[in-house]
C-alpha positions in Angstrom: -117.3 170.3 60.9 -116.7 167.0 60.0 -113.3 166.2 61.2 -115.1 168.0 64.8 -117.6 165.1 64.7 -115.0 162.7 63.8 -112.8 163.7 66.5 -115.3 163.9 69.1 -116.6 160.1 67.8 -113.2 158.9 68.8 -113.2 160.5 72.2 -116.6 158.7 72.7 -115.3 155.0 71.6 -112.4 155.4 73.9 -114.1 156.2 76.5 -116.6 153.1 76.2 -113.1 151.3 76.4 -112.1 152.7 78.9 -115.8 151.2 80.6 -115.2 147.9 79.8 -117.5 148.7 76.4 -118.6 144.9 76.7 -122.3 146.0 75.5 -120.7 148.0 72.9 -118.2 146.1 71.9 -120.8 143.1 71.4 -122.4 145.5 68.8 -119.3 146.3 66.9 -118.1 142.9 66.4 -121.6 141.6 65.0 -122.0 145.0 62.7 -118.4 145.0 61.2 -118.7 141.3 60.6 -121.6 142.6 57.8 -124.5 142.1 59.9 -126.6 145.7 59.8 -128.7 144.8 62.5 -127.8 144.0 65.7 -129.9 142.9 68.6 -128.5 142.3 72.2 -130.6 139.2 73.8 -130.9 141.8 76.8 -132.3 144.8 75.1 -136.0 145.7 76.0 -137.8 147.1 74.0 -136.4 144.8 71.3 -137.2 143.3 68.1 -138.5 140.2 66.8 -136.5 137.9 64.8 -138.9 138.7 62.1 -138.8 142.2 62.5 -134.6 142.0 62.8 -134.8 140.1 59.2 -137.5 142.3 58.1 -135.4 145.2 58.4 -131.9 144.1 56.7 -134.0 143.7 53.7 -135.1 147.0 54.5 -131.7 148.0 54.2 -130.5 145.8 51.9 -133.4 147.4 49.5 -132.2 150.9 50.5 -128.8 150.1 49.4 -126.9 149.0 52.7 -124.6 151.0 54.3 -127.2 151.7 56.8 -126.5 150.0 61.0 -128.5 149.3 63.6 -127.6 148.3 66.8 -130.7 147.5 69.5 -129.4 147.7 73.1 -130.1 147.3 76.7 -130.2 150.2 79.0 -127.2 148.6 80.2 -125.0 150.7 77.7 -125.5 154.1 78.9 -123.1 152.6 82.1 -120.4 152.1 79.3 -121.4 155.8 78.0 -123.5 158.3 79.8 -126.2 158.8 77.5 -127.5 157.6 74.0 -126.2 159.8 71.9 -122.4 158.9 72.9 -123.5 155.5 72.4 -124.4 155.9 69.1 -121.2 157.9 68.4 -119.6 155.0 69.5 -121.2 152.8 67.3 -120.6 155.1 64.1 -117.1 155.7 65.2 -116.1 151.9 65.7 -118.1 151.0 62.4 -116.0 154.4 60.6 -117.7 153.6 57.2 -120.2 156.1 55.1 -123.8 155.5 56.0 -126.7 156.0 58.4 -126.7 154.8 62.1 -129.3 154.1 64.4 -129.0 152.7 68.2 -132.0 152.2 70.1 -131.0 152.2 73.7 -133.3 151.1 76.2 -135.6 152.4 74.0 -134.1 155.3 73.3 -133.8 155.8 69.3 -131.2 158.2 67.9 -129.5 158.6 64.8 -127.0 159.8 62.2 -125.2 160.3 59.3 -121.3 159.7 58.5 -119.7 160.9 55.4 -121.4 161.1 52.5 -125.2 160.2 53.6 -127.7 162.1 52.5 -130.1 163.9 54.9 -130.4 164.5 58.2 -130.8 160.9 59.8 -131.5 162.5 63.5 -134.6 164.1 62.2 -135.6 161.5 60.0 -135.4 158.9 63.3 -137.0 161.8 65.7 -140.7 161.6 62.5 -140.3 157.8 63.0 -140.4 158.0 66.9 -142.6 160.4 66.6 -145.0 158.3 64.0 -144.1 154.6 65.4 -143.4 155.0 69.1 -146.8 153.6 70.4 -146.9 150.8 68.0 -143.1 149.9 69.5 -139.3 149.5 68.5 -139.7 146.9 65.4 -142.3 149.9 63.5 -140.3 152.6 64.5 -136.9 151.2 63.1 -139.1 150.0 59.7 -140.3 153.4 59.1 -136.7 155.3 59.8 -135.1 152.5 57.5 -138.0 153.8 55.0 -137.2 157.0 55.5 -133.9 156.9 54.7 -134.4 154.7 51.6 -136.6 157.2 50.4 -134.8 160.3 50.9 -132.1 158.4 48.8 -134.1 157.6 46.2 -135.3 161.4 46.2 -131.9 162.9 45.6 -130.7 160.2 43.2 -133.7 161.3 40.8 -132.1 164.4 40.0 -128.5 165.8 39.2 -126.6 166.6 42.0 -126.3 169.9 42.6 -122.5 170.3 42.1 -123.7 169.2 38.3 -126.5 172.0 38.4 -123.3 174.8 39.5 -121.2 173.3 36.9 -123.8 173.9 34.3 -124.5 177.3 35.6 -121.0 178.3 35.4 -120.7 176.7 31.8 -123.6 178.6 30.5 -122.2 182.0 31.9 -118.7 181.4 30.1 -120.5 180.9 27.1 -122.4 184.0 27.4 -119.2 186.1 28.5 -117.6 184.8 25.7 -120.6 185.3 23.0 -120.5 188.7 24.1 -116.9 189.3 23.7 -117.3 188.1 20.3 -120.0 190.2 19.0 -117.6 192.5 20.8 -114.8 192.4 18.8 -116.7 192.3 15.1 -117.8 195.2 16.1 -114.7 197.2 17.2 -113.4 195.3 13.8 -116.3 196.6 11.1 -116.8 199.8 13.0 
């Protein structure tokens, strides 16, 4: 499933080559640089330059490894719609984490590698929460989000622990059992 997504990222970032990219592109150079917020000049709805620092604390807060990229309409003539924007994005980044692109206004999200949760529906709650109060609340909250859901399954052991402990327990059961087992086959 991955290496589907992976492959279909790459399709999507050659194609916004193939398009010139130059909106794009802009984006990528700015986020691999180590800037997790970027914010095209061009893009309406956009964010504040309070809101833009707000949120890489956000992030930084949350542990990094999460990008945003705020764009102009203007992108979807690199790539048809949003979503292969943001593939773009995630696929020209290529590093573990959480991605957001908020295209014209139009806020999508996801996940690459070993994120936790579901970043698209995390980012559709925000939308749906923030969208009336604008861009610079809905990005805050999904930022939030994603910090939170984090935090949530760092609390507890992971569950590939919780299987190894299963399975641990059941040997030593099995193997209790084929003790009492054998002192009885041996006294009997």
């Amino acid at each position: 499933m991955v290496s589907c997504q992976v492959a279909f990222v790459l399709i999507a970032a050659s194609s916004a080559s193939a398009h010139g990219g130059g909106v794009i592109k802009g984006a990528l150079d700015v986020l691999r640089a180590g800037d997790p917020v970027y914010v095209d000049a061009t893009a309406i709805p956009t964010l504040e330059t309070a809101e833009a620092t707000r949120l890489r604390e956000s992030i930084a807060a949350a542990g990094g490894e999460i990008y945003v990229a705020v764009l102009p309409a203007d992108a979807q003539h690199e790539l048809e719609t949003a979503d292969k924007v943001l593939e773009a994005i995630a696929s020209g980044i290529g590093l573990d984490g959480a991605y957001a692109v908020a295209v014209g206004g139009q806020v999508r999200a996801m996940a690459l590698g070993t994120e936790r949760g579901d970043a698209a529906a995390l980012a559709e709650r925000a939308r749906d929460q923030y969208a009336e109060q604008g861009l610079g609340p809905t990005l805050a909250d999904f930022v939030n989000r994603l910090a939170a859901d984090r935090r949530q399954g760092s609390d507890g052991p992971p569950m590939a622990a919780i299987v190894a402990l299963i399975g641990g327990l059941g040997l030593l059961a099995l193997l209790a059992t084929l003790v009492r087992a054998r002192r009885r086959s041996s006294v009997g």
